[in-house]
PAMIVEX-187173 format. One record per residue (C-alpha): chain; residue number from 1; x, y, z. Coordinates in steps of 0.5 Angstrom, whole numbers, always signed. Example, Ala and Ser with C-alpha at 12.3 -4.5 7.8 and 13.67 -1.06 7.14 Angstrom:
BEGIN
(site 'A',1,(+25,-9,+16))
(site 'A',2,(+27,-2,+14))
This chain:
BEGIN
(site 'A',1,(+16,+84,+38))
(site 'A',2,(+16,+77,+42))
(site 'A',3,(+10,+75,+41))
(site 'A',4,(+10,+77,+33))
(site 'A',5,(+17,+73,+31))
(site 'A',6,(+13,+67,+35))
(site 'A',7,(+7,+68,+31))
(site 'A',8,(+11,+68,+24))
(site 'A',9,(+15,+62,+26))
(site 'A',10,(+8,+58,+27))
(site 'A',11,(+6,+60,+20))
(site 'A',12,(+12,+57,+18))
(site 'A',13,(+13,+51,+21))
(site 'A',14,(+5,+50,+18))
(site 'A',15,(+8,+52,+11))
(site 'A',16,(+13,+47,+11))
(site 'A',17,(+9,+41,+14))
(site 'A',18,(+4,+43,+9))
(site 'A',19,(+8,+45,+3))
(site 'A',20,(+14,+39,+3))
(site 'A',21,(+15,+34,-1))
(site 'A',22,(+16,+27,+0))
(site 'A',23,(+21,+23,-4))
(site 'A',24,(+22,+15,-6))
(site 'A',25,(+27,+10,-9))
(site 'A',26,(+24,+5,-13))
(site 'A',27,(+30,+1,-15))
(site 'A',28,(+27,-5,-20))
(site 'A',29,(+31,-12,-19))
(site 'A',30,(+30,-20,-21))
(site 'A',31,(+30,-22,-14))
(site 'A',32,(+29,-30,-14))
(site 'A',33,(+23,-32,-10))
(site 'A',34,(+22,-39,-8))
(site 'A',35,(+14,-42,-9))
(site 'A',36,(+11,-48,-10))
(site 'A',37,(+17,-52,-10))
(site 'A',38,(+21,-49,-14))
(site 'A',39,(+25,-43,-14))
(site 'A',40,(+25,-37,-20))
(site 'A',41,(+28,-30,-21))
(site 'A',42,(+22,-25,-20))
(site 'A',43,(+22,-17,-22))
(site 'A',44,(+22,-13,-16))
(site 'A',45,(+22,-6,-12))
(site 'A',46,(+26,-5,-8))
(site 'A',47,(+27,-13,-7))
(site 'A',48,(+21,-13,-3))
(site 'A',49,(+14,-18,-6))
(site 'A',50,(+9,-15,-5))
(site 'A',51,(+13,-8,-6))
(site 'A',52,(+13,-2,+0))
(site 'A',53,(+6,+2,+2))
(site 'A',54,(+6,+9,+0))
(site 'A',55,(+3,+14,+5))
(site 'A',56,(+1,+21,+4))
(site 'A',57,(-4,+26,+7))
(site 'A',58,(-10,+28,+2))
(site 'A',59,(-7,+33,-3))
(site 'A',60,(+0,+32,-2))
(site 'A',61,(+5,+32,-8))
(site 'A',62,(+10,+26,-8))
(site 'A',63,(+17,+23,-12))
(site 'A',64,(+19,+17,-13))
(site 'A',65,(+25,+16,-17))
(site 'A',66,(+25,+9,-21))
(site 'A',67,(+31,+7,-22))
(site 'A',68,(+31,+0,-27))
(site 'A',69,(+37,-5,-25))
(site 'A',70,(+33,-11,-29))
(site 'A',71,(+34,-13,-36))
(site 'A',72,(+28,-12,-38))
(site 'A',73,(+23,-5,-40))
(site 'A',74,(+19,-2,-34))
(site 'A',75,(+14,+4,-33))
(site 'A',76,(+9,+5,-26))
(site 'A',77,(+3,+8,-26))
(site 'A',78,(+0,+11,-19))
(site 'A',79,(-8,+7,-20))
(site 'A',80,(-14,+11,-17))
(site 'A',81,(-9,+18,-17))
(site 'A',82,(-12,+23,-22))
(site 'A',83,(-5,+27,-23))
(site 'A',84,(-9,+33,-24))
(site 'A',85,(-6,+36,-32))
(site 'A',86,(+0,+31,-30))
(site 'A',87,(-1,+26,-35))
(site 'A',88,(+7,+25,-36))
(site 'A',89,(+7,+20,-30))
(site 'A',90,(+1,+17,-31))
(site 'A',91,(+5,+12,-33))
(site 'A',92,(+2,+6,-38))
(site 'A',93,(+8,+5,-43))
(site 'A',94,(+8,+8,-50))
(site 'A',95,(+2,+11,-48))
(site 'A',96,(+4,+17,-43))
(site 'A',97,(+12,+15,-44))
(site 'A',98,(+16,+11,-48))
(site 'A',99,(+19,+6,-42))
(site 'A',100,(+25,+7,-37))
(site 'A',101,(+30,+3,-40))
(site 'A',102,(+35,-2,-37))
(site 'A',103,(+40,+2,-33))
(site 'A',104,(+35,+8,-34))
(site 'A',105,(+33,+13,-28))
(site 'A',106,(+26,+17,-29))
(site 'A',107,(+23,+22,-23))
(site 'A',108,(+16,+21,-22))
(site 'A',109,(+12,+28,-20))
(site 'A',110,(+5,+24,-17))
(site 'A',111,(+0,+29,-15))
(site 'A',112,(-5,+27,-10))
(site 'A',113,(-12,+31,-11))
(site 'A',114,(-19,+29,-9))
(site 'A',115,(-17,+21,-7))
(site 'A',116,(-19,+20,+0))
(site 'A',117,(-17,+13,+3))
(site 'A',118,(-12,+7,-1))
(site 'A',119,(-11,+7,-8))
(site 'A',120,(-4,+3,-11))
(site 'A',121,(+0,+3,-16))
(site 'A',122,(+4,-1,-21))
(site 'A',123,(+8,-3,-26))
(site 'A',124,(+5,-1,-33))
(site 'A',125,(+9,-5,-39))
(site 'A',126,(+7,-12,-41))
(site 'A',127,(+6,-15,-36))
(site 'A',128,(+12,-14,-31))
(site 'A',129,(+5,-11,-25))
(site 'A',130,(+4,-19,-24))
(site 'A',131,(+10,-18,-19))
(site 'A',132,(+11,-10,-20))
(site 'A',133,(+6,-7,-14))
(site 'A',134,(+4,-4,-8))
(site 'A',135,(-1,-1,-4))
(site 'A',136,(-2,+7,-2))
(site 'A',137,(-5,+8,+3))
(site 'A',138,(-9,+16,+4))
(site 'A',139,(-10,+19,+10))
(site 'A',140,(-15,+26,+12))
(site 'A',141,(-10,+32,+12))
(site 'A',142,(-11,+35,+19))
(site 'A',143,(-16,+37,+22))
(site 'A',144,(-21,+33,+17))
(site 'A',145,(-22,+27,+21))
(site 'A',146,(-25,+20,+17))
(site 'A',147,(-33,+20,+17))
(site 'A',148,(-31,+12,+21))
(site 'A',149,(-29,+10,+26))
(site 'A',150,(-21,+10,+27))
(site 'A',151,(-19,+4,+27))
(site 'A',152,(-14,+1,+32))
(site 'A',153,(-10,-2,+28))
(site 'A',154,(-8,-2,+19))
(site 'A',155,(-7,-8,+15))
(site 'A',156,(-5,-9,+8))
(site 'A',157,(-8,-15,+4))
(site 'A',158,(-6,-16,-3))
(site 'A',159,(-9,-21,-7))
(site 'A',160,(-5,-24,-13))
(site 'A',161,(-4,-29,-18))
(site 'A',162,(+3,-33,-17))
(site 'A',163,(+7,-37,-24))
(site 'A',164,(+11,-42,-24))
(site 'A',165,(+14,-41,-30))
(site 'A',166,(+18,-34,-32))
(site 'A',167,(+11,-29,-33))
(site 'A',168,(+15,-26,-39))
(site 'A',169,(+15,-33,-42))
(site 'A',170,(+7,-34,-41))
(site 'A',171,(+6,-27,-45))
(site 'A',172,(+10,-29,-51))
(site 'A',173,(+8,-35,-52))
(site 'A',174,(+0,-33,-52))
(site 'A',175,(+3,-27,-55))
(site 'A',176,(+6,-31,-60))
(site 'A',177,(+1,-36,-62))
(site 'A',178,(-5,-33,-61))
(site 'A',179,(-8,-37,-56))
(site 'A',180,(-10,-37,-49))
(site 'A',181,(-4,-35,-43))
(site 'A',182,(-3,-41,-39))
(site 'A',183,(-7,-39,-33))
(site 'A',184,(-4,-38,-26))
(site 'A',185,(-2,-44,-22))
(site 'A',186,(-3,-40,-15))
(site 'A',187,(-8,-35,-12))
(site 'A',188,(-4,-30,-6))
(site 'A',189,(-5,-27,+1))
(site 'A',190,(+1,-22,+0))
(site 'A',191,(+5,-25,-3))
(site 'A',192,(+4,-32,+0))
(site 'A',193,(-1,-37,-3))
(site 'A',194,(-3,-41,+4))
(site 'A',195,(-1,-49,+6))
(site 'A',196,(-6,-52,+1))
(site 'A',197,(-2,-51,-4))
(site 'A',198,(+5,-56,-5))
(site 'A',199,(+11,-53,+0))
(site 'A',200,(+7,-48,+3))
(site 'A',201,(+5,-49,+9))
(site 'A',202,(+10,-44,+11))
(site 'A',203,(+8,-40,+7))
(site 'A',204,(+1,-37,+8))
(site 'A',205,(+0,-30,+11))
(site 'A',206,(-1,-31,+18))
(site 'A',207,(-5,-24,+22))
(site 'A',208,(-6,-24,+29))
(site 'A',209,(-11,-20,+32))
(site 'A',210,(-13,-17,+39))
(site 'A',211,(-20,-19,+42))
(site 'A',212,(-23,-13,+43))
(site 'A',213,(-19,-8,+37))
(site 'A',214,(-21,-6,+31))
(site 'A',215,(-17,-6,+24))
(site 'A',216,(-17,-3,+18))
(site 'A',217,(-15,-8,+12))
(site 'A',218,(-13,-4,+6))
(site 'A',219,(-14,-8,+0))
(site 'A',220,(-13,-9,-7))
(site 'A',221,(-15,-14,-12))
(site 'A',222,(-8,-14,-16))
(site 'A',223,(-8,-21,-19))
(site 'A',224,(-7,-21,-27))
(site 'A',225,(-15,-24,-30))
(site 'A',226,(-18,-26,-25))
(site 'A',227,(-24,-22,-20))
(site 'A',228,(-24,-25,-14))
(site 'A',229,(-30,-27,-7))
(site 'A',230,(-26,-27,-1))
(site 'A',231,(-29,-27,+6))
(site 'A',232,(-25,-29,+14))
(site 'A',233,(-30,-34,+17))
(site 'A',234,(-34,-33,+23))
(site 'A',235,(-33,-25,+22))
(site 'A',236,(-35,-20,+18))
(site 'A',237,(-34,-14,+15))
(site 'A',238,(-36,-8,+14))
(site 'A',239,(-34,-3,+8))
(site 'A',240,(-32,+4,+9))
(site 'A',241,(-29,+6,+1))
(site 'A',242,(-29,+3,-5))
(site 'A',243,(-22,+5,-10))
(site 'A',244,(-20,+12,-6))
(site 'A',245,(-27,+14,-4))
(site 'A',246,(-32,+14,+2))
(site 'A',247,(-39,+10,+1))
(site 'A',248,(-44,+8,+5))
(site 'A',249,(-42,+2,+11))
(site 'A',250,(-44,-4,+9))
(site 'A',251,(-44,-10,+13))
(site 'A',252,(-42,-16,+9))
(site 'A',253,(-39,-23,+11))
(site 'A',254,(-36,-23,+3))
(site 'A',255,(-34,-19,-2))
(site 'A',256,(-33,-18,-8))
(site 'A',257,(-27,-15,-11))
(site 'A',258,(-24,-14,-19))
(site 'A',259,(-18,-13,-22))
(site 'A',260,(-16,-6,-21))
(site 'A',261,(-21,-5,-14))
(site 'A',262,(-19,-2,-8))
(site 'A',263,(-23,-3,-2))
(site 'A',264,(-22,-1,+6))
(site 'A',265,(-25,-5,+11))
(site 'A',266,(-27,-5,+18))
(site 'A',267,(-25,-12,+23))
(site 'A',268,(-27,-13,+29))
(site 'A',269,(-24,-18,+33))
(site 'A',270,(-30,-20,+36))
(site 'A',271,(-30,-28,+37))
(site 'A',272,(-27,-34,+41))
(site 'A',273,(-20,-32,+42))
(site 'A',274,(-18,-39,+43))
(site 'A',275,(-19,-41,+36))
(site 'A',276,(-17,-40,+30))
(site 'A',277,(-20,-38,+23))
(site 'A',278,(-18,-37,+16))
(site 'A',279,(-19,-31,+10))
(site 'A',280,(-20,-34,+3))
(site 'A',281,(-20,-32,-3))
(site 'A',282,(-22,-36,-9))
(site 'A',283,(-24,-33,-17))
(site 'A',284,(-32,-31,-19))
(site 'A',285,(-31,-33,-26))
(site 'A',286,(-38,-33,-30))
(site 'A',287,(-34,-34,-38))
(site 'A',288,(-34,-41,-41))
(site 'A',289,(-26,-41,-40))
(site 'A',290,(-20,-44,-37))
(site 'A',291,(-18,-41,-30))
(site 'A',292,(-15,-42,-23))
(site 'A',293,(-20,-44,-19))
(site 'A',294,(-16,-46,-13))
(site 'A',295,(-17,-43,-6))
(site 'A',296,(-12,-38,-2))
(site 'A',297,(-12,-39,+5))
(site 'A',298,(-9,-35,+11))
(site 'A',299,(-9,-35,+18))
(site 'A',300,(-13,-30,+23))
(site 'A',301,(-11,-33,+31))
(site 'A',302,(-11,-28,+37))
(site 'A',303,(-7,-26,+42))
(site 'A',304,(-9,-30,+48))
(site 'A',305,(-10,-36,+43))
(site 'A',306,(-6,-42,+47))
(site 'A',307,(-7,-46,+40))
(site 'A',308,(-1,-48,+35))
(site 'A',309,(-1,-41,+30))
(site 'A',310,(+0,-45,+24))
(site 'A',311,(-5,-51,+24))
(site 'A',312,(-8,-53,+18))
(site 'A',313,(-14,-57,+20))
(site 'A',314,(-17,-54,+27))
(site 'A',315,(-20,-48,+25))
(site 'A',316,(-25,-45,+21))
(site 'A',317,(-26,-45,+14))
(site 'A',318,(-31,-39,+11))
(site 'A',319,(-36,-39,+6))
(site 'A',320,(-35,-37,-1))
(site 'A',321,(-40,-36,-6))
(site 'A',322,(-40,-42,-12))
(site 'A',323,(-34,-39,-18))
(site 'A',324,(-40,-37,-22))
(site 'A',325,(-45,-34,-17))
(site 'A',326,(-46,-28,-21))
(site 'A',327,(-52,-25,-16))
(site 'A',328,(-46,-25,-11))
(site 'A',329,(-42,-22,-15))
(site 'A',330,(-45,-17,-18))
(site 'A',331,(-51,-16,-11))
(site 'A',332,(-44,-15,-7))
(site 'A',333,(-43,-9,-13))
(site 'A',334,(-49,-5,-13))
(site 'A',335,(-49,-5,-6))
(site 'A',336,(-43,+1,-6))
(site 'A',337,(-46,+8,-6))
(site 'A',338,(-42,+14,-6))
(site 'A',339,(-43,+16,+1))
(site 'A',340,(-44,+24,+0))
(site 'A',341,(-51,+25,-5))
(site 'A',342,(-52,+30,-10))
(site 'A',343,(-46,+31,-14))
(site 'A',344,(-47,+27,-20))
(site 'A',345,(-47,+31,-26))
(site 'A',346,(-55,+31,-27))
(site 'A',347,(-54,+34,-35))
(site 'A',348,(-49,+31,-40))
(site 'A',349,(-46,+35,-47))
(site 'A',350,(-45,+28,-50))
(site 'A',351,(-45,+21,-50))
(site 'A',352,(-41,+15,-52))
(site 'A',353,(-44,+8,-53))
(site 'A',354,(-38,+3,-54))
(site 'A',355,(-38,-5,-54))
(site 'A',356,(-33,-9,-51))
(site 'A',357,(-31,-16,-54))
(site 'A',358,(-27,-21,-55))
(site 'A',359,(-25,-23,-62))
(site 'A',360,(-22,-28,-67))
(site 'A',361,(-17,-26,-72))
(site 'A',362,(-15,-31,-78))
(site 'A',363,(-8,-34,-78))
(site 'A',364,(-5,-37,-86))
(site 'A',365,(-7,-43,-86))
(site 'A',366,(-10,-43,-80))
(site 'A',367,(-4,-44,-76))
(site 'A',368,(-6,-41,-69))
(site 'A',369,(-8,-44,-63))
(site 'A',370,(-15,-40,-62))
(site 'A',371,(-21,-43,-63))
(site 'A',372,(-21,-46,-70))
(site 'A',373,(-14,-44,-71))
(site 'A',374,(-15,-36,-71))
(site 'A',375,(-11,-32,-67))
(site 'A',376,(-15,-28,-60))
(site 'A',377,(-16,-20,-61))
(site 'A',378,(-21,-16,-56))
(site 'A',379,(-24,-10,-58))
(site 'A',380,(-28,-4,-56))
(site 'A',381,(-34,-1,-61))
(site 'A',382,(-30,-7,-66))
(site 'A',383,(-23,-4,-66))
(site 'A',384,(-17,-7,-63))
(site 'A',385,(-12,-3,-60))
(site 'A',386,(-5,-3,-63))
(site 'A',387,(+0,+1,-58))
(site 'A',388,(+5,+5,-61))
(site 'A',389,(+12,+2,-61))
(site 'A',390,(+17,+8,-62))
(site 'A',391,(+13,+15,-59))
(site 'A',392,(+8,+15,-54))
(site 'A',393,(+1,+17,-56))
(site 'A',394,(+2,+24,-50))
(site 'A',395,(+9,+26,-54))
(site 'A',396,(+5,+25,-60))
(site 'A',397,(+0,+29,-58))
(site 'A',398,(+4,+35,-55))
(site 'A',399,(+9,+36,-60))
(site 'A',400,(+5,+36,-66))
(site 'A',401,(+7,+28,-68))
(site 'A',402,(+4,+26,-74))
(site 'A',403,(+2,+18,-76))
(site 'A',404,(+2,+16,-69))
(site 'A',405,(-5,+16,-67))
(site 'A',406,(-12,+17,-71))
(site 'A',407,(-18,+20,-68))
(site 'A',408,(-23,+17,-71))
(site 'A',409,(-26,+12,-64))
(site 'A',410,(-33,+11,-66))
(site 'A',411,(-38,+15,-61))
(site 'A',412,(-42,+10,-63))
(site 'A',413,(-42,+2,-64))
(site 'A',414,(-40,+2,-72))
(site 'A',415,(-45,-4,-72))
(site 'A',416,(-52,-6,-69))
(site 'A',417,(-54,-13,-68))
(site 'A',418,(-56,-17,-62))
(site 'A',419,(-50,-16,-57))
(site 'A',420,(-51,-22,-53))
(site 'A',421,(-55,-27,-56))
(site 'A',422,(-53,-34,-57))
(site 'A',423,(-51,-35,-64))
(site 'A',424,(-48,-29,-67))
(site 'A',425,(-45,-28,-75))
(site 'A',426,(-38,-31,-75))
(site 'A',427,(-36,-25,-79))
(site 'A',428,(-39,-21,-73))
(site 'A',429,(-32,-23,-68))
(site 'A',430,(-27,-20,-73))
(site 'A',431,(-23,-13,-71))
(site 'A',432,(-21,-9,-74))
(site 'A',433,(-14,-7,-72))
(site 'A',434,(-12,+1,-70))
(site 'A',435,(-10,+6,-66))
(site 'A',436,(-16,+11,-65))
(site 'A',437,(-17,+16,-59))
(site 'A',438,(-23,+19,-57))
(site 'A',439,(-22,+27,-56))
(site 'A',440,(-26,+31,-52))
(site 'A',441,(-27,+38,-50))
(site 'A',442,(-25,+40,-44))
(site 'A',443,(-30,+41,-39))
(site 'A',444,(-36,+37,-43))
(site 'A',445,(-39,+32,-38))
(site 'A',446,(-38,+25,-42))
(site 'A',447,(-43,+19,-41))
(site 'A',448,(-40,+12,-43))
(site 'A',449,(-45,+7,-44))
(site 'A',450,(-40,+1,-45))
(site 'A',451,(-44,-5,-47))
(site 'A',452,(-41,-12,-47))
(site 'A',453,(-42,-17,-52))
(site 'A',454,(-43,-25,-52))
(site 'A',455,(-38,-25,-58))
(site 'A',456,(-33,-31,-57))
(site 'A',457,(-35,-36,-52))
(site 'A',458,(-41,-32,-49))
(site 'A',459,(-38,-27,-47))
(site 'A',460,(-34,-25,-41))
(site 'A',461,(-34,-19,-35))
(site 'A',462,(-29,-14,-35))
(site 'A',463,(-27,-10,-30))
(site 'A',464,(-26,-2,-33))
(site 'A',465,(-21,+3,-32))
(site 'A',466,(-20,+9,-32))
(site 'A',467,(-13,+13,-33))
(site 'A',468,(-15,+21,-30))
(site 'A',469,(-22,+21,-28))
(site 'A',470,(-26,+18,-23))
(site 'A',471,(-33,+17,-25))
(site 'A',472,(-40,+15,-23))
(site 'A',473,(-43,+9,-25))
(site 'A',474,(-49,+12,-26))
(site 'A',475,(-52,+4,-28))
(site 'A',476,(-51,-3,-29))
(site 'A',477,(-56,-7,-33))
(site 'A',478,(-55,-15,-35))
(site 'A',479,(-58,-16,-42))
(site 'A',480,(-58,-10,-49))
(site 'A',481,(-56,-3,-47))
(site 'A',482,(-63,+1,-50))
(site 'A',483,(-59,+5,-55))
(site 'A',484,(-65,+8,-57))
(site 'A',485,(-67,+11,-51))
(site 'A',486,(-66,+18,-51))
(site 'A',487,(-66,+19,-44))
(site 'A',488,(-65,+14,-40))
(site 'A',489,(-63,+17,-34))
(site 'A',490,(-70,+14,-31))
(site 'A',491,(-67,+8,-30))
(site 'A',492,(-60,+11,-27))
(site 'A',493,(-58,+13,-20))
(site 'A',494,(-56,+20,-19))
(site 'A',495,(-57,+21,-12))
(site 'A',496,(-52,+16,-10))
(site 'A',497,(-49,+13,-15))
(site 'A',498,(-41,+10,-13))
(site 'A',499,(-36,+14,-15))
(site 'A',500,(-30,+9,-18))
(site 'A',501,(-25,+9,-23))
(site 'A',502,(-25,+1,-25))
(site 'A',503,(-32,-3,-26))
(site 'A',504,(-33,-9,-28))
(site 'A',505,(-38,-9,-34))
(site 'A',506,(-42,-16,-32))
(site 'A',507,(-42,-22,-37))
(site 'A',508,(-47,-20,-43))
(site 'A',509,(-49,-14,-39))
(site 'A',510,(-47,-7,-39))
(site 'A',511,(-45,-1,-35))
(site 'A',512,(-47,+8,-36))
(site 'A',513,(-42,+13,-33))
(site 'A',514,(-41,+20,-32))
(site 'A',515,(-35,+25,-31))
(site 'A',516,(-33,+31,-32))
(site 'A',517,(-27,+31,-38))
(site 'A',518,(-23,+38,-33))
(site 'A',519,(-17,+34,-33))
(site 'A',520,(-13,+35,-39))
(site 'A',521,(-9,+31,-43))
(site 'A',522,(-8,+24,-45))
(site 'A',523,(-11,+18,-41))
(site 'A',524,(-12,+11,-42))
(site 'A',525,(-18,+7,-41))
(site 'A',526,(-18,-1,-42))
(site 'A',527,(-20,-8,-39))
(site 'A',528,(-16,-9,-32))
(site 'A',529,(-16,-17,-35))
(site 'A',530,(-9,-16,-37))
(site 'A',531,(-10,-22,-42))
(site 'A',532,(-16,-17,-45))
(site 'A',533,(-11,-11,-46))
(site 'A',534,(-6,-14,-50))
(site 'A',535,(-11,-17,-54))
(site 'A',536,(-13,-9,-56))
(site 'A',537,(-19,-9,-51))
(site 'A',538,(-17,-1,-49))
(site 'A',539,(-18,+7,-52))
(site 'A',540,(-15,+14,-50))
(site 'A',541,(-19,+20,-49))
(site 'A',542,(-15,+26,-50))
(site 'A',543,(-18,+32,-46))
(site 'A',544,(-16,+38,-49))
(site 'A',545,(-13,+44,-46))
(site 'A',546,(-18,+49,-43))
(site 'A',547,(-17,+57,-44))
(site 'A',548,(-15,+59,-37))
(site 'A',549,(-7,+56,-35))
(site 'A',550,(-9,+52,-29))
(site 'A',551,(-14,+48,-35))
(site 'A',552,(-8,+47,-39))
(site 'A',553,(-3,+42,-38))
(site 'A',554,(+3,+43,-35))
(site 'A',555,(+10,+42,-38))
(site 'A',556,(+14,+36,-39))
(site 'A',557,(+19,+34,-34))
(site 'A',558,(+26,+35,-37))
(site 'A',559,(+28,+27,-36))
(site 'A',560,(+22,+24,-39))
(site 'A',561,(+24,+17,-42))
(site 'A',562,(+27,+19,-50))
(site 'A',563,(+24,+15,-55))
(site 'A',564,(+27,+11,-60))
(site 'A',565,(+24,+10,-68))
C-alpha cells in the first residue's frame, strides 16, 4: 500500500512540474535614461532596459499580465513563438487586438510548441519595441538534452539603436511629412552604446570571461532599420540555432543578423588571458539611403587579466565587413542549414508570388519631403497596407465584422515588368492603398516567393517576417524571380534548407518559402524594417479553421482589449 501511495505521489509531482504555469508582470513606465550626454524619458518593462529574459522549458505555457502605466498605447508580441490556434496574444496592434490602453491591464496566455532554443518578444504598436524588448531563452523539457555541447555559462547579447530625440517625435515627424525618419544616433550592446561614442565611456557593455569555459550568447538583432555584422576579435564562433530552431554548427569569425533574428552562439575562452579584446557591431547597408554607420563597441577581458578592465585603446579590434558587403552578408546567411533533413514539404497546394517595394505617393502641391516632393509608401504585390484604427482585423474576422479588411491580395504581382532593372516606369513606384488579406485553407502548403523590387532608390533588403508559422526558406536568388518556371524546385533546397520566421529578401533579389497553413487564425506578415511597416510594407494571412476541434481556433480571452469606433 506503501509502495502504490509513493508511486501516485511520484506521478503527481511529474504532473505538477509539467503542467504549471509560470506567471509574469510586465509593468510598462517612462523611466529617464541617460545616454550620449543627455538624459530622456524611455518606455520600459518593468524599469529595466533592455527588458527582463523569460525562460521556459520547450512546450511550457505561460502569462504575462501587462499592466500599461505609460501615457501612450502598448501591445507585446512573443517573436518566434507560433501560439498554436492562439491568435488573440499574438499581439501586433489593431491586427490580433485593439492596443492595451494607458491604465489598462491585458493577461497574455503565450503557448510554446515547437521552439527549441531563444526566441524574444516586444512591443508591437508604432514604434514603442525600440525600447520595448527582451530575450526569451527555450530550454530542452527533460530528459531531451541539446544536440551541442553545454556550455558552461549564458550570455544575452541584444543588439539596438539608441535616439537622442524622444522615438515617438522621430515617428510623427517622418509620419507627418512624408520623408525619411532621422536615422539613429547610436548602435547598442545591451543597451549600451560602447566608449566611442560621446560620454560613454562608462557606458559600454563589458563581459568577463573564464579561460578554459564555454559560453553561450543568446542573440537577437532588435535594432529598428538596420541588419547588423558583428564579430569578438580574435575568437570565433560557432552557430548552433537560428530564430528558435537548431542548425548545422557553423564556425564563423562574423555574423550577420537582421532585424527580427535570433542566433545562439558558442564562445570559448581560448586566447591570452591577459589581454583584452573588443565585440563590434556596425550596419550592412546595401541601399542608396542614409543610415548610421557608426560602430558599437564592448569589452571581452578574462578573469585572470591583470589589465584595466575599461581601457579603450590596448586591446584588440575585430574585422568586420565593409557596410555594403553584400557576399558577406548574404554568404554568412545561406550558410544556415536546418540541422535535421527530410522535412520540407516536398508537394505544394498553392503558390504565391508577391513583390516588396518601396514606393512614392503625390503630395498637393508637391508639398512632402520625399523624393521630388511626394510622400514615402511601401508596398507588397503594389498595395500598401492600411492598418485598421478602430477594430482589429482578428476581431473582425471572428465575429463576422464588416468593412474592416477585404480579401483580395493579389496571388500574383498585379503587374509584370523588369523588377530590378535600372530605370523603371515613374507610374510603376505609385501604390495603391488597402487593407487586403490573403486567405488560406487550413492544412494547404503555401509556397511565398517573395520578390524584391528596385523601385525607389534601387532597391533595398528586407528582413521578412512571419506571425504564426515557422517556414523553410526553400531558396534565395539575386536578380528576377522566373515566374514562369512551373517547377522551380530544382533550383530549390529541400534537403536541408533553414527553418526560420524572419529573412531578409536581398537587395534586388528574392526569396521562396514553404509551410504548412495548420495554424488557424489571423497572422501578420511584414518587413521587420520598422520604417517599411508604417509605410505599408506588410499582409495577413487569415488560415481558416480545420474540421476537427483541435484545428480550430480557441476562444477569446474575456479581458481582451475593447475597441472603440
Amino acid at each position: 500500500m506503501s509502495h502504490s501511495f509513493f508511486n501516485l505521489f511520484l506521478i503527481s509531482l511529474f504532473l505538477y512540474n509539467n503542467c504549471i504555469a509560470h506567471h509574469y508582470t510586465f509593468t510598462v513606465r517612462e523611466v529617464p535614461y541617460t545616454k550620449l550626454c543627455s538624459t530622456k524619458a524611455i518606455l520600459t518593462v518593468n524599469s529595466q532596459f533592455p527588458g527582463p529574459i523569460i525562460k521556459v522549458h520547450k512546450g511550457d505555457t505561460i502569462y504575462v499580465n501587462v499592466q500599461n502605466r505609460a501615457s501612450e498605447n502598448i501591445t507585446m508580441h512573443w517573436h518566434g513563438v507560433e501560439q498554436p490556434r492562439n491568435p488573440w496574444s499574438d499581439g501586433p496592434e489593431y491586427i490580433t487586438q485593439c492596443p492595451i490602453r494607458p491604465g489598462s491591464d491585458f493577461l497574455y496566455k503565450v503557448i510554446f510548441s515547437i521552439e527549441d532554443t531563444t526566441v524574444w518578444w516586444h512591443a508591437h504598436s508604432s514604434w514603442t519595441r525600440a525600447t520595448v524588448h527582451g530575450l526569451i531563452f527555450v530550454y530542452p523539457r527533460p530528459p531531451q538534452i541539446l544536440p551541442f555541447p553545454k556550455a558552461d555559462h549564458e550570455v544575452p547579447i541584444i543588439l539596438g539603436e539608441w535616439w537622442k530625440r524622444d522615438v515617438r517625435e522621430v515617428v510623427e515627424e517622418f509620419v507627418r511629412t512624408g520623408g525619411a525618419p532621422n536615422v539613429s544616433d547610436a548602435l547598442t550592446i545591451n543597451g549600451h552604446p560602447g566608449f566611442l561614442y560621446p560620454c560613454s565611456k562608462s557606458d559600454t557593455f563589458h563581459l568577463t570571461v573564464e579561460k578554459g569555459k564555454t559560453y553561450r550568447i543568446r542573440m537577437v538583432d532588435a535594432a529598428m532599420n538596420l541588419p547588423l555584422f558583428f564579430a569578438i576579435a580574435n575568437h570565433s564562433l560557432t552557430v548552433v540555432s537560428a530564430d528558435g530552431h537548431y542548425i548545422k554548427p557553423i564556425k564563423a569569425t562574423y555574423i550577420t543578423i537582421s532585424p527580427g533574428e535570433t542566433l545562439d552562439m558558442l564562445l570559448h575562452a581560448d586566447q591570452d588571458p591577459e589581454r583584452t579584446y573588443y565585440m563590434a557591431a556596425r550596419a550592412y547597408q546595401s541601399g542608396n539611403i542614409d543610415f548610421n554607420n557608426s560602430t558599437t563597441i564592448g569589452i571581452l577581458s578574462y578573469t585572470s587579466s591583470r589589465k584595466a578592465k575599461t581601457s579603450s585603446f590596448s586591446g584588440y579590434y575585430p574585422t568586420l565587413p565593409f557596410y555594403n558587403d553584400t557576399s558577406a552578408a548574404f554568404g554568412f546567411f545561406t550558410k544556415i542549414k536546418c540541422l535535421f533533413s527530410g522535412q520540407v514539404p516536398v508537394q505544394i497546394s498553392r503558390r504565391i508570388i508577391t513583390t516588396v517595394s518601396i514606393n512614392l505617393r503625390m503630395c498637393p502641391q508637391n508639398s512632402c519631403e520625399g523624393p521630388n516632393g511626394s510622400r514615402l509608401a511601401a508596398s507588397m504585390n503594389n498595395i500598401s497596407f492600411i492598418t485598421p484604427s478602430h477594430v482589429d482585423i482578428l476581431k473582425a474576422y471572428y465575429y463576422h465584422i464588416k468593412g474592416v479588411y477585404g480579401t483580395r491580395f493579389p496571388e500574383f504581382p498585379p503587374l509584370i515588368f523588369n523588377f530590378t532593372a535600372e530605370n523603371q516606369p515613374l507610374f510603376l513606384e505609385t501604390p495603391r492603398l488597402a487593407t487586403e488579406v490573403k486567405v488560406i485553407e487550413f492544412g494547404q502548403v503555401v509556397e511565398l516567393v517573395i520578390q524584391g523590387t528596385s523601385l525607389v532608390g534601387g532597391g533595398l533588403d528586407h528582413p521578412m517576417h512571419l506571425h504564426g508559422f515557422s517556414f523553410y526558406v526553400v531558396g534565395v536568388g539575386f536578380g528576377n524571380y522566373n515566374i514562369s518556371e512551373e517547377d522551380p524546385s530544382s533550383r530549390y533546397n529541400l534537403y536541408d534548407p533553414p527553418y526560420k520566421n524572419t529573412m531578409t529578401v536581398p537587395r534586388n533579389g528574392w526569396i521562396a518559402i514553404r509551410f504548412v497553413a495548420d495554424n488557424p487564425g489571423v497572422w501578420f506578415m511584414h518587413c521587420h524594417l520598422d520604417r517599411h511597416q508604417t509605410w505599408g510594407m506588410n499582409v495577413v494571412f487569415i488560415v481558416k479553421n480545420g474540421r476537427e476541434p483541435n484545428q480550430q481556433i480557441l476562444p477569446p480571452p474575456d479581458d481582451l482589449p475593447p475597441c472603440y469606433e
